[in-house]
Phi, psi and omega in degrees: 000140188210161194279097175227152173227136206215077189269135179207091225078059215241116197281302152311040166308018195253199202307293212291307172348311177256010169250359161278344200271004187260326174291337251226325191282329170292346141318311171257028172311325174284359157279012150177107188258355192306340188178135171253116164254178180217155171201107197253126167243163188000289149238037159231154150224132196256118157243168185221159157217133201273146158231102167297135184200332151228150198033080163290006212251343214220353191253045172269138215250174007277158171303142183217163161271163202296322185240034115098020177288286192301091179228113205205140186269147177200143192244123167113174192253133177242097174271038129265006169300343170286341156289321165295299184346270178022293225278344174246071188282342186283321176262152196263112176247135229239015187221147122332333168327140161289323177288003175278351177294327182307298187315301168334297184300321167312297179259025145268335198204036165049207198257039165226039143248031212254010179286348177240355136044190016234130180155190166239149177208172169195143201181140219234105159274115129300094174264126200267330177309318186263318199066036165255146183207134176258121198211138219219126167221181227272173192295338202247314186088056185286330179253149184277148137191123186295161142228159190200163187217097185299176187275333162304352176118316206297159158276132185243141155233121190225135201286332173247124157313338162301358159270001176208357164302302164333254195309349156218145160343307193227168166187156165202193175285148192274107173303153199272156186036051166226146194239157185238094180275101161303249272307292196285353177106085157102186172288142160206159191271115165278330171271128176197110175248137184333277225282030141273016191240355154069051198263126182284131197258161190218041141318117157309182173267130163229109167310308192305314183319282182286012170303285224274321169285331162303318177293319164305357190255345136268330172326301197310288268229020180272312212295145160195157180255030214211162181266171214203167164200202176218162191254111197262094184258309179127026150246187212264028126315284204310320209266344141289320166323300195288326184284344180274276160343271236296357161279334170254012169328275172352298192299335190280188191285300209327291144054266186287335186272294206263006159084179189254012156244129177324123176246137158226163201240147165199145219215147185189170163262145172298153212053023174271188213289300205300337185254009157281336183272314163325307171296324181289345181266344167301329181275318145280001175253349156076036173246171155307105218220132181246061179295113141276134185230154172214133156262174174318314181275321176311271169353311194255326160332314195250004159295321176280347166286320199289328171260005143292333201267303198272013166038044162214201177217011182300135188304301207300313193306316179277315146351299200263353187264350196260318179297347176278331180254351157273354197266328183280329187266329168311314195299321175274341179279004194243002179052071156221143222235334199279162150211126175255165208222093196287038147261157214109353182260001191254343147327269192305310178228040176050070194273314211282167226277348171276353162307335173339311201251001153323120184271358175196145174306342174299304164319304205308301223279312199285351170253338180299307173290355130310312140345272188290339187283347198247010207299325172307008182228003195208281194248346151314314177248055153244291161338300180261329157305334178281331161313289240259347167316330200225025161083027181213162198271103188240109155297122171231119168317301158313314156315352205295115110050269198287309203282323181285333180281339158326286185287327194283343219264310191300156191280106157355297173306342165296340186248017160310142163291124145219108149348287199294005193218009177067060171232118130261188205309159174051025182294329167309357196225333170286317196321290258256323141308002198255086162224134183310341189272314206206077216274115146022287184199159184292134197311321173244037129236305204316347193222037167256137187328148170313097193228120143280109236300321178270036148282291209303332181295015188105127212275352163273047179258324198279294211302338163307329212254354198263342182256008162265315166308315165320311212268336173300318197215115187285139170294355184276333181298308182294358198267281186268062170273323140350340180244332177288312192235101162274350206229107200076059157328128118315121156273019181200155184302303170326276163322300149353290199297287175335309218268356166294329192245021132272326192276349166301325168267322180284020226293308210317146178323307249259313188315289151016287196285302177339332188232121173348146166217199151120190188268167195175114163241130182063055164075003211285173154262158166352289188299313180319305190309325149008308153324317203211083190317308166327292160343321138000307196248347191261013233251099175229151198272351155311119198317313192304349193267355172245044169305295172331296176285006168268331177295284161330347167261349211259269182337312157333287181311305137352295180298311189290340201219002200038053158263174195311159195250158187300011156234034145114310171353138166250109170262000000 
């Protein structure tokens, strides 16, 4: 993961120009600190900061075409380049990079290529022939990028807003699977995969089918030149993420330099539910298993770096973000630079616990795809920003291109809960994983209950941070926060607190307008709450709050088919 700023057409070009804008890029230096480039052509300038993870020795940006017209900066991974190379034996390359590939596709096939893709980015292309540009991010949004627009005319792109909040008038988020053209004007979306149009599709369930694409979908996400682990909570994303490595390990290039057992990481307060199910599957996969523990007061200690670092103020996010950016500088201190991530799949497949109450598979399909269209905005950047704070790198599989038109693809009703046939939440993706010969993960975790990552590190983790906001925030404050914040009212004391020390860094409208609102329970979107009148009075973003209807389906569920009990336990 690496760091880029990208000013373009900027009316001031001169020295001092380019040493603010060289201070402006070292804000993000810890997203990559291995190497800093600058590549100034008239009135641009592309800067990048490196976190080396393939070719390290030679692939430092920005990046060129063989006579150096052709120049771009890129944050993020392309595992089909080497399959792209193939296809371009006529140009000459001059790095190991994955990322040279781009400057190439481009003067083979102008700004429609970036549709061959696969992999996740955000990237600034210059052709210096024209003084034309392109700026382009990954389908999903896996990787951050800002636009921002100074007063002077020029453009901005910064992989953090805090490289460009100053210095323009207006900025926002880089919409995901979309290119930014001068020539042709503005945005426009280059991914348009069936299920965006949130139509329900009716592709039967063939388990092996999604078997088979999820394992590719990590294997690819193997490349690397750098040692790697995978971030392990013990349910059961991750712990597909982790068995799945550590079966195509062997195989891989990581392999001969950094050897075939698996390191995986987990982070908790002690005694929580994630780091006793993390050791056990660890321990059954036979991997290198690292457990970190923190408390409560380290966790509130590191909130205002962690909401400088993930640049929002949404409760959930920040919750789930503070064990993550302590669990990431441990990670880094053991040199290691790389992470696969298990996110996206309760997404993809109406995993968290208020799916329950989906009243039709129509409904079901249409928030999942509401879901993943907003990930960029919720667990993408809570995922690569909590890393990347601390120089490392987080891959999610689940996000994968190829994997998602699979899963997006299949007829809802398979991924309904229903009790009455032994389906809880993911059941289509435990299902699927379930093989008796040769098996995947021990029956109860493949089938343990549903934990959202800042619950399962410990449930006095919410309830800490809620009574340190307490002592933090006056009901006279929360009364009138309508007046302070018109725009996202905090509605709990929790909220409140974040949004004073986001806006200490953060003052300006635009900044603000970057983070999602609106009501929400148990991570549900707007339209959701909808579902469950009771919800209404209820609406904290945590899983506990659609506890209740979880049990009650878990019990059911128990009663009818003998699957797992409501504490994961499988009888």
């Amino acid at each position: 993961m690496c760091g880029i700023l990208a000013v373009l057409g900027i009316a001031d070009h001169s020295q001092v120009k380019r040493s603010r804008i060289i201070e402006l890029s070292r804000r993000l230096r810890h997203r990559g600190p291995d190497w800093s480039g600058l590549h100034h052509h008239q009135d641009c300038y592309l800067s990048h900061q490196r976190l080396a993870i393939v070719d390290p020795t030679s692939g430092d940006q920005p990046l060129y075409n063989e006579d150096k017209t052709v120049v771009v900066t890129v944050n993020g991974e392309i595992y089909n380049h080497k399959e792209l190379r193939e296809k371009l034996k006529s140009h000459k390359f001059k790095t190991a990079s994955d990322c040279e590939v781009i400057a190439h596709l481009y003067e083979e096939h102008g700004e429609d290529f970036v549709n061959l893709l696969d992999g996740m980015f955000s990237f600034v292309l210059l052709d210096t022939r024209d003084n034309s540009f392109i700026a382009a991010r990954d389908a999903i949004g896996i990787t951050p990028l800002y636009i921002g627009w100074g007063p002077d005319g020029s453009t901005w792109f910064a992989s953090e807003m805090k490289a460009l909040s100053d210095d323009c008038e207006r900025f926002m988020s880089f919409l995901p699977g979309h290119i930014y053209s001068s020539k042709n004007g503005g945005l426009r979306r280059w991914y348009n995969p069936p299920w965006y149009l949130e139509h329900t599709p009716s592709a039967p369930y063939e388990p092996l089918v999604l078997r088979k694409a999820f394992e590719k979908a990590v294997v690819k996400r193997l490349m690397t030149d750098v040692p790697f682990g995978v971030l392990l909570s013990g349910g059961l994303d991750s712990s597909l993420v982790a068995s799945v490595a550590s079966r195509y390990m062997a195989d891989s290039e990581a392999a001969c330099q950094w050897g075939s057992q698996l390191h995986t990481f987990c982070i908790g307060l002690k005694g929580s539910p994630d780091l006793g199910a993390a050791r056990e599957v660890a321990k059954y996969l036979g991997t290198r298993h690292h457990e970190f523990t923190f408390t409560v007061q380290e966790g509130i200690d590191a909130l205002e770096e962690v909401i400088y670092h993930i640049e929002t103020y949404d409760v959930t996010t920040i919750r789930a973000s503070t064990p993550m950016f302590l669990m990431s500088r441990k990670i880094k201190s053991l040199g290691v630079k790389m992470v696969l991530s298990g996110e996206g799949a309760d997404e993809i497949f109406g995993g968290y616990l208020y799916f329950h109450k989906a009243p039709n598979k129509e409904e079901f399909h249409q928030e999942t795809c509401r879901k993943i269209k907003a990930l960029h905005l919720y667990d993408c950047l809570r995922a690569n920003k909590s890393t990347s704070a601390w120089g490392v790198e987080a891959r999610v599989p689940f996000l994968d291109k190829e994997f998602i038109n699979v899963a997006m693809g299949i007829d809802p009703e398979w991924k309904m809960i229903r009790p009455d046939l032994g389906r809880i939440e993911k059941w289509i993706l435990r299902n699927a994983f379930d093989d008796e010969q040769n098996p995947y993960l021990p029956k109860h975790i493949l089938y343990r209950q549903k934990e959202q990552f800042s619950d399962g590190v410990g449930y006095s983790w919410i309830d800490g941070l809620k009574d340190h906001a307490n002592q933090q925030v006056t009901d006279s404050m929360l009364a009138n926060a309508s007046f302070v914040y018109p725009e996202n009212t905090p509605i709990t004391k929790e909220g409140y607190h974040y949004r004073t020390i986001f806006e200490r860094f953060f003052p300006k409208n635009p900044a603000r307008s970057t983070v999602p609102g609106g009501p929400s329970v148990a991570c549900s979107t707007a339209k959701a709450v909808e579902w469950d009148a009771a919800w209404s009075k209820n609406l904290d973003p945590s899983g506990r709050a659609a506890l209740g209807v979880h049990v009650a389906a878990y019990e059911e569920t128990k009663a009818a088919s003998g699957s797992p009990s409501v504490n994961g336990s499988f009888e």
